[in-house]
Structures are given as structure tokens and as C-alpha cells.
C-alpha positions in Angstrom: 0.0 0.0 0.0 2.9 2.5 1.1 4.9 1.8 -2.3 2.0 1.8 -4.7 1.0 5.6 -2.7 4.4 6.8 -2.9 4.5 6.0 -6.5 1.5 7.9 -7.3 2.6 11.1 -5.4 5.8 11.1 -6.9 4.0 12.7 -9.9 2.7 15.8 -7.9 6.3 17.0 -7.1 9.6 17.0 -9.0 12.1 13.7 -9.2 14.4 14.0 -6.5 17.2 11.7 -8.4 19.2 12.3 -11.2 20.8 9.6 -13.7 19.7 7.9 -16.9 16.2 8.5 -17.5 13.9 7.7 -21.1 11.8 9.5 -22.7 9.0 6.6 -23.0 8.5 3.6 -20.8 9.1 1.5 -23.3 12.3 2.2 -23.8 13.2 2.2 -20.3 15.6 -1.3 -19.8 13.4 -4.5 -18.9 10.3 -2.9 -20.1 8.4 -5.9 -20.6 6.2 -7.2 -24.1 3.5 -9.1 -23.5 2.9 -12.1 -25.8 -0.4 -13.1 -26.8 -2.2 -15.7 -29.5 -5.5 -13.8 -29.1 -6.9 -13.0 -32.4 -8.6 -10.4 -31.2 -8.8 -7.3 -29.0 -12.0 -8.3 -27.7 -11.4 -11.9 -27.2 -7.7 -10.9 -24.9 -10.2 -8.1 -23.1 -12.0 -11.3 -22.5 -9.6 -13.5 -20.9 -9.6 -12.6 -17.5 -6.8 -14.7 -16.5 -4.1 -13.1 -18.8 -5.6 -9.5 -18.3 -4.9 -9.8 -14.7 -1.8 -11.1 -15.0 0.0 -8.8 -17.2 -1.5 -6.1 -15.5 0.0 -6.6 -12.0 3.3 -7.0 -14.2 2.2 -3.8 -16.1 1.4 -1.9 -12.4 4.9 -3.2 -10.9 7.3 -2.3 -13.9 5.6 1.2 -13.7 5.5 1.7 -10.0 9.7 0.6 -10.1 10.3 2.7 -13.0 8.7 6.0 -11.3 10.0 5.0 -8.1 13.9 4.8 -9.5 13.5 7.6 -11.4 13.8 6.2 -15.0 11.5 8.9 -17.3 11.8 12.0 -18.2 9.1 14.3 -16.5 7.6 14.4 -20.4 7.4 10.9 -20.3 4.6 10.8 -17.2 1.9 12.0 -20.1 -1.8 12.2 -18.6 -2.3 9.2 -20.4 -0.1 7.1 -18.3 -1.7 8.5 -15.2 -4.9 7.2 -16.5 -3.8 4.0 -17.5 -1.9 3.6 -13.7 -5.7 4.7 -12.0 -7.3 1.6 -14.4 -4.5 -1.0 -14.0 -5.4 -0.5 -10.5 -9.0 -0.8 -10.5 -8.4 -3.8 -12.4 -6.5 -5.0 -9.3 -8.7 -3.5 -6.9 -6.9 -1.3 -5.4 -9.5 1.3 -5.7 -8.4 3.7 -3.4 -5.1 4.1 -5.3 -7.3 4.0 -8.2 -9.1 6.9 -7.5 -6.2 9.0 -6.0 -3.9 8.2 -9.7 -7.0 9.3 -11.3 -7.4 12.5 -9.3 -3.8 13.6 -10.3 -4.9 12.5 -14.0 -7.6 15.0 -14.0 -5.6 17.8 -12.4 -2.6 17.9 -14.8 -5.4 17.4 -18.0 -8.9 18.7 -17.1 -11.6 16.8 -17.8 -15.1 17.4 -19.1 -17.3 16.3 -16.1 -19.4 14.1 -18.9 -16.0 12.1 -19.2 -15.4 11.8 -15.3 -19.0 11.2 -14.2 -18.5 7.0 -14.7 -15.2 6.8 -12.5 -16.7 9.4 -9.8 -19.7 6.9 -9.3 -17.8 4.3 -9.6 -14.8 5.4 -6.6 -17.8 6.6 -4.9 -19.2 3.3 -4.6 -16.0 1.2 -4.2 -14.1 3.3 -1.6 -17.2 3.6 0.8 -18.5 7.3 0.2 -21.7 5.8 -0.9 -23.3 2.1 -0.8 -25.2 2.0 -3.7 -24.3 2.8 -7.6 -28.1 4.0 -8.1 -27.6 6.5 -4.9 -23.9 7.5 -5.9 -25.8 8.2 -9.9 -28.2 10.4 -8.0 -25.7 12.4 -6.6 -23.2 12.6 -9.6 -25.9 13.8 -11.5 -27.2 16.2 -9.6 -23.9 17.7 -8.8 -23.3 18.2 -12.7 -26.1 19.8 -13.9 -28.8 19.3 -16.8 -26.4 18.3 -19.7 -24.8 15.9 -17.9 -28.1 14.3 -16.5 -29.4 14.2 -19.8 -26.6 13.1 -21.6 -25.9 10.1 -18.8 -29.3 8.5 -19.4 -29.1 8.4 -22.9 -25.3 6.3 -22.2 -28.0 3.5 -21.6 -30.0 3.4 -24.2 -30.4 0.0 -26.3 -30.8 1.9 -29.8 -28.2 4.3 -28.9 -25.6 3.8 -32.1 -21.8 3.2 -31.4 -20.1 6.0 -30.0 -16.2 5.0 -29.0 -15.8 7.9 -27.0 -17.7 6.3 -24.0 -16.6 3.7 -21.8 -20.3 2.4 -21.2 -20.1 0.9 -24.9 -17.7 -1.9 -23.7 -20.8 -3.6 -20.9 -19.9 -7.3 -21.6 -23.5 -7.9 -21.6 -23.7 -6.3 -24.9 -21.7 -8.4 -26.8 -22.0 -6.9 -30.1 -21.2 -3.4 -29.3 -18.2 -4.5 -27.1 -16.8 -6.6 -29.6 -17.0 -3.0 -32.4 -15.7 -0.7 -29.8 -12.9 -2.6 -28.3 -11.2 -3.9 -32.1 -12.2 -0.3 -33.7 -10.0 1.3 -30.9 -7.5 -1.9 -30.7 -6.5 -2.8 -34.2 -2.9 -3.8 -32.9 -3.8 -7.3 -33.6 -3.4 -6.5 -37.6 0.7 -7.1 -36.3 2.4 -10.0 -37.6 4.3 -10.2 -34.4 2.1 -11.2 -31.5 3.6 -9.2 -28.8 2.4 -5.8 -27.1 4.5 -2.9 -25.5 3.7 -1.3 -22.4 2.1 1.2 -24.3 0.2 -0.9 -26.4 -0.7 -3.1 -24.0 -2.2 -0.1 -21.8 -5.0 0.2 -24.3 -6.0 -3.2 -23.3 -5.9 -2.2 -19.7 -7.8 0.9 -20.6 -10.9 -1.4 -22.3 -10.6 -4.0 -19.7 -10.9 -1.6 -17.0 -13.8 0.5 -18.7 -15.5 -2.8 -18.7 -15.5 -3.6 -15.0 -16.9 0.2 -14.4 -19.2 -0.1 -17.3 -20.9 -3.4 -15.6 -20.7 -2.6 -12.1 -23.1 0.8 -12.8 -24.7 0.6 -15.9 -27.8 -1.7 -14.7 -28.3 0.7 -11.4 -29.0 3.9 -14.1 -32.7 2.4 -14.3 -33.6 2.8 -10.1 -32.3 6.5 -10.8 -33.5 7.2 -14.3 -37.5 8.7 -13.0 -36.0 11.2 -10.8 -33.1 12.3 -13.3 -35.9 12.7 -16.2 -38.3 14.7 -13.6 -34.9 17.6 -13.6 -34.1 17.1 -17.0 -37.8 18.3 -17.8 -38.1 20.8 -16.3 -34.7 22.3 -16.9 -35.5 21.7 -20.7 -38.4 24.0 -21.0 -37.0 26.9 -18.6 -33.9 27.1 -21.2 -35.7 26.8 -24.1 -38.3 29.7 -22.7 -35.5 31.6 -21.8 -33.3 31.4 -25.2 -36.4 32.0 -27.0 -37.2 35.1 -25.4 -33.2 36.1 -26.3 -33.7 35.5 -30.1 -34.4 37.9 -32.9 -36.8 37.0 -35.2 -37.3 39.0 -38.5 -40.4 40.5 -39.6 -42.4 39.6 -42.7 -41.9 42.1 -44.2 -38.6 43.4 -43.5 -35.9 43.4 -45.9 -32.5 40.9 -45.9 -29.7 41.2 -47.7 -27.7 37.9 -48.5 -24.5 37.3 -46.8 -21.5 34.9 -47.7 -20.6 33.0 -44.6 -17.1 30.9 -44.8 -16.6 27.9 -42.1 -12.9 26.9 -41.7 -13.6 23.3 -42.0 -15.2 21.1 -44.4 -18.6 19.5 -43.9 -20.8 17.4 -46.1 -23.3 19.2 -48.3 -25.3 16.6 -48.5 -27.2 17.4 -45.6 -27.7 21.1 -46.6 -30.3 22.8 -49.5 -28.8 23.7 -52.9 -29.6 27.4 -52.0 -27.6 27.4 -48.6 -24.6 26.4 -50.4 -22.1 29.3 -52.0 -21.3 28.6 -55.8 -18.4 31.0 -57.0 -19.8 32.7 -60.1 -16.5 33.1 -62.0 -16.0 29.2 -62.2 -17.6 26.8 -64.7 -18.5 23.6 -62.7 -16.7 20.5 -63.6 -14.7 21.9 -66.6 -11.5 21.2 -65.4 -10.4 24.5 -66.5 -8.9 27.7 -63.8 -11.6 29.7 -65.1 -10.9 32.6 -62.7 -6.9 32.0 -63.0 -7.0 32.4 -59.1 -4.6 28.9 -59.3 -7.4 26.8 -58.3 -9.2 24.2 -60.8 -12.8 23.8 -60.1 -13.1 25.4 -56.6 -17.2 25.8 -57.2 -17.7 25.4 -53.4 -14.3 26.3 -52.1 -10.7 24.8 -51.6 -8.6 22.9 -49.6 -5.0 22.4 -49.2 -3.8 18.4 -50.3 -2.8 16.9 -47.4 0.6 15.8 -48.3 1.4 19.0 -50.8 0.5 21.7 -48.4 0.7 24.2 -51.3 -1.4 22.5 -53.6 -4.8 23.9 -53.5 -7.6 21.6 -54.6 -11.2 21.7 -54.7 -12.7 21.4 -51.2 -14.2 18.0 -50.6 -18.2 18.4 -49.2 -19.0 15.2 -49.3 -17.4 11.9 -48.0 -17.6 10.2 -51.4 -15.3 13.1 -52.5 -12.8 11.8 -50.5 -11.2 10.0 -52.7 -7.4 11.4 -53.4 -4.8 9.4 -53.2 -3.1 11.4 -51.0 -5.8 11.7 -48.4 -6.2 7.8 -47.7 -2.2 7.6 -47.7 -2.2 10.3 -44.4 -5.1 8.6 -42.9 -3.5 5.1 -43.3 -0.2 6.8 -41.4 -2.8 8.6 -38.8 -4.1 5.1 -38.4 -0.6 3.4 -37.5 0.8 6.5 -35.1 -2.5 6.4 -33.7 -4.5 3.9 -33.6 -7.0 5.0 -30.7 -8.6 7.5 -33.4 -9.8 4.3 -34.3 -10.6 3.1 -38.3 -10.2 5.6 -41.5 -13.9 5.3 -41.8 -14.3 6.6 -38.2 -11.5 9.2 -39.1 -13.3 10.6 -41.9 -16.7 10.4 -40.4 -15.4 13.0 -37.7 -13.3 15.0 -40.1 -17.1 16.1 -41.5 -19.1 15.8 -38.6 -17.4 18.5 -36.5 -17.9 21.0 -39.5 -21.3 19.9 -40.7 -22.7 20.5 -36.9 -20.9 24.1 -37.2 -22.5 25.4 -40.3 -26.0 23.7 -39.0 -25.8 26.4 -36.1 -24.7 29.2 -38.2 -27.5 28.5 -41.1 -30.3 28.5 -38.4 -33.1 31.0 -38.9 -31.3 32.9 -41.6 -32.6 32.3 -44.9 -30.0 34.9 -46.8 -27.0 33.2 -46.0 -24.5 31.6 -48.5 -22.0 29.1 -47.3 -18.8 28.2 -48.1 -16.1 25.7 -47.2 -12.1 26.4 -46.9 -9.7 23.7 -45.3 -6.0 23.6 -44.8 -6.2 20.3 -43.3 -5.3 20.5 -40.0 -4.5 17.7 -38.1 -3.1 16.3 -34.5 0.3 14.4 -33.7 1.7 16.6 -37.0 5.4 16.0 -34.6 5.6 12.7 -34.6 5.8 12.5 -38.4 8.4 15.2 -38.6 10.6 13.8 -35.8 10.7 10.5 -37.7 12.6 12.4 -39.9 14.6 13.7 -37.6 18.8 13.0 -37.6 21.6 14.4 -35.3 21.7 17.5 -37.4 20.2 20.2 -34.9 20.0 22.5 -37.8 18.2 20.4 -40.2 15.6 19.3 -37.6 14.9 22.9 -36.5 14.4 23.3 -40.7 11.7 20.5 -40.5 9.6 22.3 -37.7 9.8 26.0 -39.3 8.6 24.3 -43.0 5.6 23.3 -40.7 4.7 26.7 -39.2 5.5 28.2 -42.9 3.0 25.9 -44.4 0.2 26.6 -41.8 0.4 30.3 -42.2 0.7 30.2 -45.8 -2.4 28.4 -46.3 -4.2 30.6 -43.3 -3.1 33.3 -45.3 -4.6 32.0 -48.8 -7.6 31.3 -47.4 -8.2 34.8 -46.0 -7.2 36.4 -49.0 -10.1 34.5 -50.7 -12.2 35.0 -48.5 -11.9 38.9 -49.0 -11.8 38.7 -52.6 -15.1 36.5 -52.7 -16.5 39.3 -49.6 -17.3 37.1 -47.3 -18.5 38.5 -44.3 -18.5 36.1 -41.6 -15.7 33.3 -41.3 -16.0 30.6 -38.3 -13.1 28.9 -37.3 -13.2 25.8 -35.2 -9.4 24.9 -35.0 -7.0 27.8 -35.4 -4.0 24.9 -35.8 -2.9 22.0 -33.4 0.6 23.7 -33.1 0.9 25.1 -29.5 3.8 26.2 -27.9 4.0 23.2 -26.1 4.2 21.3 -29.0 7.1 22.5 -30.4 9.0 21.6 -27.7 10.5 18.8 -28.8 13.9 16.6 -27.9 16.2 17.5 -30.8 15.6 20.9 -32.3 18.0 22.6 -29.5 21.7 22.2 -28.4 21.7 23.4 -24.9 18.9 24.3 -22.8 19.0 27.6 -23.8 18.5 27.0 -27.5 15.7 24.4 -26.6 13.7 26.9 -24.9 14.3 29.4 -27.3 13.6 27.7 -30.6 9.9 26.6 -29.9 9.1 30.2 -28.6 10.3 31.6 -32.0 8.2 29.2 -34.2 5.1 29.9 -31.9 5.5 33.7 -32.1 6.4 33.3 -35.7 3.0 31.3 -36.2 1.1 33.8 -34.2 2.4 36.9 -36.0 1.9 34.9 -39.3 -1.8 34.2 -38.6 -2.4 38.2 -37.4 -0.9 39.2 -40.7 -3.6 36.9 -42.6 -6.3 38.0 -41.0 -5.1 41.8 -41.4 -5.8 41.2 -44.9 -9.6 40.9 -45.0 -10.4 43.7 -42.3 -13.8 43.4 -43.3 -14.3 40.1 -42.4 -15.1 38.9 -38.6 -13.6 36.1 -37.9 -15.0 34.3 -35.4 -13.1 31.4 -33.1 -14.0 29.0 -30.6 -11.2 30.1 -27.5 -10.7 25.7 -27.2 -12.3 23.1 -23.9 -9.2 23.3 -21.7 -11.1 25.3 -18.5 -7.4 27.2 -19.3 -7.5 30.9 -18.2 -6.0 32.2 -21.8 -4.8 35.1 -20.5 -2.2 33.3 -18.7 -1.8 30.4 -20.7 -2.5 31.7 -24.8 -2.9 29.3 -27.4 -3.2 29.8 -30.9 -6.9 29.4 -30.3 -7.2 32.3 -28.6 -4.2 34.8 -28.8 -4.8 36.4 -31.8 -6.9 40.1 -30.8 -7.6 41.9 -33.6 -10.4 44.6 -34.5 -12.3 41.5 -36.8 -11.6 38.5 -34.6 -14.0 37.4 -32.1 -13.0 34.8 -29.2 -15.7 32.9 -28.1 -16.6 30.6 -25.0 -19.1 28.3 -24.0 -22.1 28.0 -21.6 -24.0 25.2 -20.8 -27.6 25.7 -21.0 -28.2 27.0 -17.6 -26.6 30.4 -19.3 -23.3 30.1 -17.0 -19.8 29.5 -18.1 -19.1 25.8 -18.9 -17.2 23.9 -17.0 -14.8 22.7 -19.8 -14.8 26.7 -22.0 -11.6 28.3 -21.2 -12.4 31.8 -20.2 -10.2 34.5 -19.6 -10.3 38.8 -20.7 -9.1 37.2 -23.8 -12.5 35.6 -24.7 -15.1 38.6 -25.8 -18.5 36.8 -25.4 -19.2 33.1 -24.7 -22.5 31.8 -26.1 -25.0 28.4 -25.4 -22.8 25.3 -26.8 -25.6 22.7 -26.5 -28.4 22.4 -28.6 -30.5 19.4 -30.4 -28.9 19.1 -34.0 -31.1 17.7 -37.3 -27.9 16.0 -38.6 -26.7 12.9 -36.3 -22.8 13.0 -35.5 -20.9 10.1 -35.2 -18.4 11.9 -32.7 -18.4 14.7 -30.8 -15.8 15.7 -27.7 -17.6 15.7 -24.4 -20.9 14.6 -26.3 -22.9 11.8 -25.6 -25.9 11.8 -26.9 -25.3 12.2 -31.1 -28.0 15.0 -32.1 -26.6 17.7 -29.6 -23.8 19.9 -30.2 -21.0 20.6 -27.4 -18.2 22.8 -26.4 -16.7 25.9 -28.1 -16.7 24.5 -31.3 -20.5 25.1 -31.3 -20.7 28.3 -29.4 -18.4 29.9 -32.0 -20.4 29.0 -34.7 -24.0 30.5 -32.5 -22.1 34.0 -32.6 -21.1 33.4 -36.2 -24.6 32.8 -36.3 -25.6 36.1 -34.7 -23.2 37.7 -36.7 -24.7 36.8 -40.0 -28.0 38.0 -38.6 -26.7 41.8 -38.3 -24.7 41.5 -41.7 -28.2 40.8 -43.6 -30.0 43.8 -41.5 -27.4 45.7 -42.4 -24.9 45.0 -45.0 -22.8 48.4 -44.3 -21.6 47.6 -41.0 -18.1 46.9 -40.7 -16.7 43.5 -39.2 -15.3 45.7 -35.9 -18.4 47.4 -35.4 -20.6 44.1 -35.5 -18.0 42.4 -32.7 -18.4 45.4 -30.9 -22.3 45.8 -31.1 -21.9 41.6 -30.5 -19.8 42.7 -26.6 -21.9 45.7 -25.8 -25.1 43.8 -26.2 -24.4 41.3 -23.9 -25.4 40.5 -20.4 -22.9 39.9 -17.5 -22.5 36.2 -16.4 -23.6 37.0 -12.4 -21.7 34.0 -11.3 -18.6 34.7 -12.7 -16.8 37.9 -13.4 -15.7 39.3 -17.1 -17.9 37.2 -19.1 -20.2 38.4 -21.2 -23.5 36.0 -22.8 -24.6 36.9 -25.5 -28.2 38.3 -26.0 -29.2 38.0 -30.0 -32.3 40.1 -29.5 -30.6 43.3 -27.6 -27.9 43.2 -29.7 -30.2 43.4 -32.9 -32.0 46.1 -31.3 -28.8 48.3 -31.4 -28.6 47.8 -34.9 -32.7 48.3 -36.3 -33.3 51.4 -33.4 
């Protein structure tokens, strides 16, 4: 008991010993592979025998390898301390458990929807309460409406596979286990039947899910009729009170049309002919530049080829479109660096889900508005590809970063420019960039310590003063941007989400639908307005973030594209205003978050009133 808690409190202060130590734990000496002849994730998750048995070996080699000092402080990633809290409920030793996954959640916040399962389950298990359906009750309760909501709906029969929750894997439900546990474990496509401790803590992450999932999910049912009395009545005091906070035109009155842009491509198929933007300077499907603007075809937009980040190519709206060479070679790679995204058809579902839900919620109730798609194909883990390439040369590594930051503000900077010369009013931009300070961190690209520090604080400021420059360019364009789900106070820590402040760009937060900041929205003086992030979509998802039930929206990424909304709205009263002036009608007619202070929600109908009085 003493060991194991010494090993998990190591990770709250700094290593105390110096000597050799690795930047992964499988690389540290005697990191042991686990052999299998499963032919399956789901059959090993299974075998209860071998789970157990490897995992105490998992647990120990972990616990000794903290304990001696052997990684590098990068090496403890969150999802380490995650995988130590489920190796030990595995083993039950749930009160080390509980305390591993406490220090998880503190060094990477977690959306309360994503902790709700282990709170009710440690609540149980360590003795705070003695039943699951009393410990639900509570949870619930303690979370709020969205989260009460969203938690019944885990247990529906009909609901369709969603990998993002652990209540998928319930044994019970043999046919859903058996899809999420091989969609999110395909390391058994190997011809070598042996797992590192890495791999091998996906398994402990689906075995472990499991035992919560099974120990809980049958106890939702005794709580269920007193969760769906709130719910209820919490449904129709929001709605009542958004409603009242709308604008709604007049017969009569007059709308101009408006060309809206979303940073992200989504699938048109779901969308009227006369909601889409067609550029009228291009002949569809003539394979000819008709404009001479360098792009062939771009009837609905563009996007940047995926492995030829200077290539501009017409934007694909549909998944069917999808069908470049190029594009299934970079998700094949995703695939095999990271295999928890799970299959390229779950990949590419997402890639248009997460758009397709934003230009739902800027569409909404106005009938004027044109939309278009740009995409400079964005994507996580960009790092690991580079450092692959990566050779003793400091120089020539640092080259390999900077080409990176190069190419993302070249192609921000394109797609601004179009957007000016096509006069698009209203851009919403979900994902500024993965690149982060943090990220360009990285073991290689520095000399000394000096130089390490310096480097990736020139490529972020160089990103950042590259991205300010494109939006510079179309000053009458308000660019509107989700300020990211980290519960991060930005004016401490910026990220590229957020620390752009310019006259035309708008950072916006999220509220859950009691109207107060949500828990996840990072907030900050550096987020103007934060708007409702949760709302009942026509189009079903197959993934969101934080979402569990598939027709609501969630997090930033849908409040940004509500103000967008808004934003339109005043753009078709009045198509004179200027992009500052409408993000500063947008502040000023806002009401003050009582709970909280500096945050501003926004109020559609007061702020239309400042521009029709």
C-alpha cells in the first residue's frame, strides 16, 4: 500500500534523483512485451486470466520505474496516469485507483461528462456511498442538466456506437463491445504477437472500462425517473429563456444575402442547394482555372492536399469526394501513429461531422446566407511524423519544424485572401492549428537548454504573428473562433486558439444551457462573449468531444459558430456595417455572467436592437 501511494505522489512533485532516465517507458531497460495468441482485442479483453496477470506486471514495472526515477518528466503523459488509475482498478486497489485518477484529471482537465463514470464508480467502491443507483443520483445532480441528460441516454439499447464512452464496452452487450474494443485496438493486424507497455495499456484501458461499465450501468434504471423529472423541467426553462433572447425578423422586413465561410469542411449533402455558395467566376466541372485564381474547379471552395500543403484543390463536401490518393495515404499513417482514433472510416466520419454541426448552427433561422467551405487540413500528432525524420543535425531538424509553421500560415493566409476577394463576411473557425507552444517543444531541435527553450518560442511567435498578418488582410471580415475546452485561463496560458486580438476577430466561450460558463470553455479577458454550446442538431454525428448523446452539439466548437450565427443576422439587416463594429455591437449587447466575473452572454435580440433602433 505504502509503495503503490508513494508511487502515485511522486507525480505531484519533482524527481528528486538524477541519472539515466527515457523519454518513454518503453524504452526504459526490462520494459516488458506481453505475448499473446488472441486473435482479437476483444477476445484478450476477455480472458480474464491473462488480463490480470499482465497487468499486476504492467502496475509493478511502472510503479519501479517511477520510483527509480527512470523517465523523463515528459514521459509521465496524462495518459499514463490514466492508464496507472485503471491498471489499478483492475486489481482493486481502488483507493489508489481513485487517488492516480485525481492527479490525471488535475494535470489534463476533464469534461465532467468524461469523469462522471469513475466518480460513481470510486464513490461506490471506496465507501462514500453504498449503492451505484444512490452515488448516480448524486453525480448527477452535482453536474447539472447536460450531464443528467446526456448520462441516461449512455444506456440506451438503440443508442448507435459511440467509442468515446466507456459504457459501450458492458460485456453484456456483446455486439457493441466486440466493435468498440477492435475499432479502438487494431494492434492485432501485427504480424508479431507481442504488445509494448504502451500498447498493452489500451487493453488495460478497455478492460478496465469494462468492470466500471458493468458494475453501474444496470443501477442507471432505479435512478432514471427522478433524473428525467430535472431534466424536464430544466429543458423548458432554457428553451423559454433562449427563445425570449432570439431575434426574429419580420415579414416584411428586408434581408440582404451574406456569404458566410466555415474553416472546416462539412458534407453538403445534408444542406439545401440554395444554402450552399457557388463562385460565379468558375464553370462547374470543366476542369479548367476559369478565374486564373490557381485553383481548378473550386465551385464550393478549396482545400489544401494533405501531403502537398501548397497544392490547393477543390474542397471535398461530401465523403464520397474523398477520394485522393493522397488523403487515404495520411489517414492510413494517422491510423498506424494512432491507432486510438480508431478506423479511417471513423476518421473521416469525424473530419465532417465536426464541420457539418458548425454550419448547421450558423444556417439556423437565416434564410439569406450563402456558405462556403475552406480547409487547410489540419491535423493532430503533426510532430511525430516530422521527428521520424529527424537525424543528429540540430539545424536540419529545426528546418523541419519552421517548413511546418511556414506551411500553416501560408495556407491561413490563402484562405483569408479568398475570403476577401469572394466578400465574405463572416468566417467561423473551429481549429486555429494543433501547433501550441508546447508542442514545439520537442527533444532535438536545441543544443543546450537555452536553445531548446528558445527555438519553440520563435516558431510559436512566428505562427502567431503569421496568422495576425492573414487575418489583417480581409479587415472586413469577422472572424469568429472557438477560444478551445481546456477550462485554461488564456490570458495566462495563450494558445493559438485564442491569442490572436484583432479589430475582426472574435473569441468565443461556451455555456452550458443554464446560461453560465461551462465547466470545460476556457475563459479569460481574452474571450469577448461566450455563447449556449448545447443544442439538439437535425444532422446525427458520429463523434463529438464531451458529447454523448449524437443529435446535440458541445463545447466551443459550437458556441463559436452560434455567434457566427448572430453575426450573420446583423450583416443581412445591415450590409454596411463593418466586421469591428458588428464584434463590438456583439460585446456591448451582452449581459454579464452574475456567477462569474468578465464574461459576457450573448443576448441576439438586444444586440439586434442596437442595430434596427
Amino acid at each position: 500500500m505504502k509503495q503503490k501511494l508513494f508511487s502515485i505522489l511522486l507525480f505531484t512533485c519533482p524527481f528528486l534523483s538524477q541519472g539515466q532516465k527515457y523519454s518513454s517507458i518503453n524504452m526504459v531497460p526490462g520494459s516488458p512485451v506481453f505475448t499473446f495468441n488472441h486473435t482479437s482485442a476483444s477476445d484478450m479483453v476477455k480472458d480474464t486470466a491473462f488480463i490480470r496477470k499482465n497487468t499486476k506486471i504492467y502496475l509493478d514495472f511502472f510503479n519501479d520505474a517511477i520510483r527509480q526515477n527512470k523517465l523523463e518528466d515528459a514521459a509521465i503523459t496524462p495518459l499514463l496516469l490514466r492508464s496507472l488509475a485503471q491498471a489499478n482498478v483492475i486489481l482493486g486497489n481502488f483507493t489508489e485507483a481513485e487517488k492516480a485518477y485525481t492527479i490525471y484529471t488535475k494535470k489534463q482537465p476533464v469534461a465532467p461528462f468524461l469523469n462522471l463514470p469513475y466518480a460513481i464508480f470510486f464513490s461506490v467502491t471506496t465507501g462514500k456511498e453504498n449503492s451505484y443507483s444512490k452515488a448516480i443520483l448524486k453525480e448527477t445532480g452535482t453536474w447539472g442538466y447536460d450531464i443528467k441528460k446526456n448520462y441516461k441516454f449512455l444506456y440506451r439499447k438503440d443508442l448507435p456506437y459511440n467509442p468515446n464512452s466507456i459504457f459501450i464496452f458492458k460485456s453484456s452487450d456483446t455486439l457493441s463491445f466486440r466493435k468498440a474494443v477492435d475499432m479502438r485496438i487494431p494492434f492485432f493486424t501485427k504480424s508479431e504477437k507481442k504488445l509494448t507497455m504502451t500498447e498493452f495499456s489500451e487493453i488495460v484501458r478497455a478492460y478496465s472500462n469494462n468492470i466500471i461499465a458493468d458494475a453501474t450501468a444496470d443501477n442507471l434504471y432505479a435512478a432514471a425517473p427522478e433524473v428525467e423529472k430535472q431534466v424536464q423541467a430544466e429543458i423548458e426553462k432554457w428553451r423559454s429563456v433562449w427563445e425570449e433572447m432570439l431575434y426574429k425578423p419580420q415579414k416584411n422586413e428586408k434581408l440582404f444575402p451574406v456569404i458566410a465561410c466555415n474553416f472546416q469542411r462539412f458534407d453538403k449533402s445534408v444542406f439545401s442547394n440554395n444554402q450552399l455558395w457557388k463562385n460565379p467566376n468558375e464553370i462547374e466541372n470543366n476542369k479548367i482555372d476559369d478565374d486564373k485564381n490557381g485553383i481548378t474547379d473550386d465551385i464550393f471552395g478549396f482545400q489544401f492536399n494533405i501531403l502537398d500543403r501548397h497544392k490547393k484543390e477543390p474542397i471535398a463536401l461530401h465523403k464520397t469526394e474523398l477520394d485522393s490518393i493522397s488523403i487515404y495515404k495520411y489517414l492510413q499513417e494517422n491510423f498506424r501513429h494512432h491507432p486510438e482514433d480508431g478506423s479511417i472510416e471513423y476518421l473521416i466520419n469525424t473530419w465532417f461531422d465536426h464541420g457539418t454541426m458548425a454550419v448547421e448552427l450558423m444556417l439556423k433561422n437565416n434564410p439569406t446566407v450563402k456558405i462556403m467551405g475552406l480547409e487547410h487540413n489540419q491535423y493532430d500528432g503533426i510532430y511525430e511524423y516530422i521527428q521520424e525524420q529527424f537525424t543528429n543535425d540540430v539545424l536540419h531538424n529545426q528546418h523541419l519544424v519552421d517548413s511546418i509553421i511556414t506551411a500553416f500560415t501560408y495556407s491561413i493566409s490563402e484562405m483569408t485572401t479568398y475570403c476577401k476577394t469572394q466578400n465574405v463576411r463572416v468566417v467561423e473557425i473551429n481549429v486555429t492549428t494543433g501547433l501550441s507552444e508546447q508542442d514545439m517543444f520537442m527533444k532535438g531541435c536545441g543544443n543546450d537548454s537555452l536553445e531548446a527553450m528558445a527555438f519553440p518560442r520563435k516558431c510559436y511567435k512566428k505562427f502567431i504573428d503569421g496568422a495576425t498578418n492573414a487575418y489583417k488582410k480581409s479587415p472586413n471580415t469577422l472572424f469568429v473562433c472557438g477560444a478551445a475546452n481546456d477550462n485554461q485561463n488564456v490570458d495566462i496560458n495563450p494558445s493559438p486558439y485564442n491569442a490572436i486580438h484583432l479589430p475582426n476577430v472574435l473569441i468565443v466561450g461556451a455555456l452550458d444551457k443554464d446560461l453560465h460558463k461551462a465547466s470545460y470553455s476556457n475563459y479569460g479577458k481574452g474571450v469577448d462573449v461566450f455563447a449556449p454550446a448545447h443544442f439538439e442538431l437535425k444532422n446525427k454525428l458520429t463523434l463529438l468531444i464531451y458529447m454523448a448523446y449524437p443529435y446535440q452539439s458541445s463545447g466551443t466548437s459550437a458556441a463559436a459558430p452560434v455567434v457566427a450565427n448572430l453575426a450573420i443576422q446583423l450583416f443581412s439587416l445591415n450590409p454596411n456595417l463593418t466586421a469591428s463594429k458588428v464584434k463590438e455591437l456583439i460585446i456591448k449587447g451582452s449581459d454579464k455572467e452574475i456567477y462569474e466575473k468578465g464574461i459576457n452572454i450573448i443576448n441576439p435580440k438586444r444586440v439586434v436592437s442596437l442595430v434596427i433602433k
